[in-house]
C-alpha positions, -999 to +999 in steps of 0.1 A: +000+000+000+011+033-008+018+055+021+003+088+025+022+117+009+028+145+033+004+171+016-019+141+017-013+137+056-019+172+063-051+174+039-065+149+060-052+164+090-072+196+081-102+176+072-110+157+100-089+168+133-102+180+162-084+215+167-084+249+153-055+269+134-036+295+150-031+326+133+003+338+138+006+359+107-012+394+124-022+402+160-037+434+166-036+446+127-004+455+127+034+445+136+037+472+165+001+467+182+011+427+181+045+436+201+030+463+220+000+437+234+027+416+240+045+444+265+070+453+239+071+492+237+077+507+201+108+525+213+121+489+216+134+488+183+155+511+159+147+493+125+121+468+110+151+441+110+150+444+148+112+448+152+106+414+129+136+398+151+112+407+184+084+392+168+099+362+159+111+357+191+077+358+205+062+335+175+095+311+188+078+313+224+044+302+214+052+275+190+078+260+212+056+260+243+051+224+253+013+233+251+013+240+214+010+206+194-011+194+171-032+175+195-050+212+201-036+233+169-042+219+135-029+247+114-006+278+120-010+310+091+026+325+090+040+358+078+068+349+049+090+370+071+084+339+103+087+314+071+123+327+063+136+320+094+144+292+119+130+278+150+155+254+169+178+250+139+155+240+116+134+260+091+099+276+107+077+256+085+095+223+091+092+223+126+058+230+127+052+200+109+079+177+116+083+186+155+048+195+165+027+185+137+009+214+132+000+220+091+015+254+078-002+283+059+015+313+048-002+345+042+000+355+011-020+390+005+000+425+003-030+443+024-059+463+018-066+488-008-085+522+002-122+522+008-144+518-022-187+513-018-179+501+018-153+473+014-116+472+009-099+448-016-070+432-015-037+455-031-028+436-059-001+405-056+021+409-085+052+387-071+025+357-068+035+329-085+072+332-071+054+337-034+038+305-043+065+284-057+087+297-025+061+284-004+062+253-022+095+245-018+098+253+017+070+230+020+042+255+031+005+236+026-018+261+021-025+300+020-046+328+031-052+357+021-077+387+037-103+410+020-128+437+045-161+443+040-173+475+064-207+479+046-235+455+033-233+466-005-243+440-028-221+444-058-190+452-032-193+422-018-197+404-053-159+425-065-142+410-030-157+372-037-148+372-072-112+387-060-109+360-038-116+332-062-098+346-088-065+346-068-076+312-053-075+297-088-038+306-093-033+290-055-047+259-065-031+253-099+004+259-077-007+232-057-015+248-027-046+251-007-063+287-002-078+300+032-103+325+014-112+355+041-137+380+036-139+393+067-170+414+080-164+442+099-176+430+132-187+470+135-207+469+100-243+487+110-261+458+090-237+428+095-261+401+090-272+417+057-238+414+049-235+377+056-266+367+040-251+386+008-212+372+014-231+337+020-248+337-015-215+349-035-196+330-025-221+299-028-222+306-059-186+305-066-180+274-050-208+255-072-188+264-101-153+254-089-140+227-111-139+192-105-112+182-075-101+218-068-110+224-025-109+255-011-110+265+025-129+299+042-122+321+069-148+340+080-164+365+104-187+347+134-220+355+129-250+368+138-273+339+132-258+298+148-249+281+120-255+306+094-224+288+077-239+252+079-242+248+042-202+257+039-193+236+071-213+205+045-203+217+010-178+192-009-155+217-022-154+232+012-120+215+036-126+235+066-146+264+077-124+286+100-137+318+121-115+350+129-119+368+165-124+400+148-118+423+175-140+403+199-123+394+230-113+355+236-146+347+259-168+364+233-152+349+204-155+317+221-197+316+231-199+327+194-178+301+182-194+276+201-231+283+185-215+272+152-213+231+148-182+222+122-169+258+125-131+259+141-109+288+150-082+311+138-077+334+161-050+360+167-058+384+193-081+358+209-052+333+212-024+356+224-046+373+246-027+373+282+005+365+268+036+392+275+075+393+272+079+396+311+059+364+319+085+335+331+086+303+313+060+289+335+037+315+332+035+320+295+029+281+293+001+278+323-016+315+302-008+296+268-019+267+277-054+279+291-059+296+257-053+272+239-079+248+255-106+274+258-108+275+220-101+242+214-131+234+234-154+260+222-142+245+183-149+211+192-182+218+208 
């Protein structure tokens, strides 16, 4: 019998094992909040080398801390910064997989574009193929990549759906699999008008994927339990992941909870509690209480 290939391990790892996915690519919307929640001060750096040096040695903390394993944490999303360097002597992405046996993602978007009707696309990604066939060889799984919606406006929400497919098609013919995220403005004055209209585009794209080609979503918890059910069930659909979205941990959690075959991928909500002057012992016990608070309230 032919033994399972690794992206064929970690396909079925994200298929069918309990966990969630930590999202270590952005805390806090930016590089300087994610430090700064962390009780690292902005004057504690004097150039970006040194700031992404700081927040790799916080990213080293969390995924070396005996309580992160892929018994709790099926995924990790990475920044390519985190990607191109080490943890322990070996390459970020390897030991995720080979030491802890969590699946890697990379993100892969350049950020948001300005305002237009109420939503924010994604800057375009002109070095993506090469992104792509990097991550491949440094044997990343999947990606993800983030669009905002701040206002319910039909044909918006249509541009960022058909944005994210579009890009997701290139993913997929690289041989990769894509984490599309259309987040919702957790803010947005009609938010559930906004998912019912995210929820049909993006139904619609997925009827029309091609045979064998699986996509993943990230999306914003919402208003209505289970609004997501017929994702969490489609066949083109691996996983259906939410984002804490400015919620704290407790309320992401009860929301998270109310949706059956939704898991996690939090940011904030995960490193929530953690800082630089903890001891060893402390950032594992805080850690470690995270971790199973939204392992449980994914697994519910």
């Amino acid at each position: 019998m032919k033994s399972m290939g690794l992206n064929e391990q970690q396909l079925q790892k994200m298929k069918s094992h309990p966990g969630f996915i930590a999202a270590l690519d952005q805390s806090g919307g930016s590089t300087p909040k994610a430090l700064a929640l962390y009780g690292i001060k902005e004057g504690a750096w004097s150039n970006e080398d040194e700031m992404f040096a700081l927040v790799h040695q916080m990213r080293t903390r969390m995924i070396t801390s005996p309580s992160f394993s892929g018994e709790r944490i099926i995924g990790a999303i990475l920044f390519e910064n985190t990607m191109d360097r080490e943890i322990e002597g070996q390459p970020t992405v390897d030991y995720l997989w080979n030491v802890k046996r969590v699946v890697p993602f990379l993100k892969v978007d350049k950020g948001l574009s300005s305002d237009k009707d109420g939503v924010q696309l994604m800057k375009p990604i002109p070095d993506l193929d090469s992104l792509l066939e990097k991550g491949k060889a440094k044997r990343i799984f999947g990606t993800k990549m983030r669009s905002f919606i701040k206002q319910a406006n039909e044909a918006a929400i249509k541009d960022i759906v058909n944005q994210q497919f579009e890009l997701a098609a290139q993913i997929i013919s690289a041989g990769l699999m894509p984490i599309i995220e259309p987040e919702i403005d957790i803010h947005c004055p009609e938010k559930a008008r906004a998912e019912a209209l995210l929820k049909a585009a993006i139904l619609k794209k997925l009827n029309q994927l091609p045979a064998g080609q699986l996509v993943m979503l990230k999306l914003t918890l919402p208003e209505q339990d289970n609004f997501y059910a017929d994702f969490v069930k489609h066949p083109k659909v691996v996983r259906v992941v939410a984002l804490s979205g400015g919620y704290s941990r407790e309320e992401a959690n009860d929301r998270l909870r109310r949706n059956h075959g939704v898991i996690a991928s939090f940011s904030r909500a995960l490193a929530e509690g953690l800082s630089a002057q903890q001891s060893d012992a402390e950032f594992n016990a805080m850690l470690d209480k995270s971790i199973q608070s939204i392992f449980e309230a994914s697994n519910t």
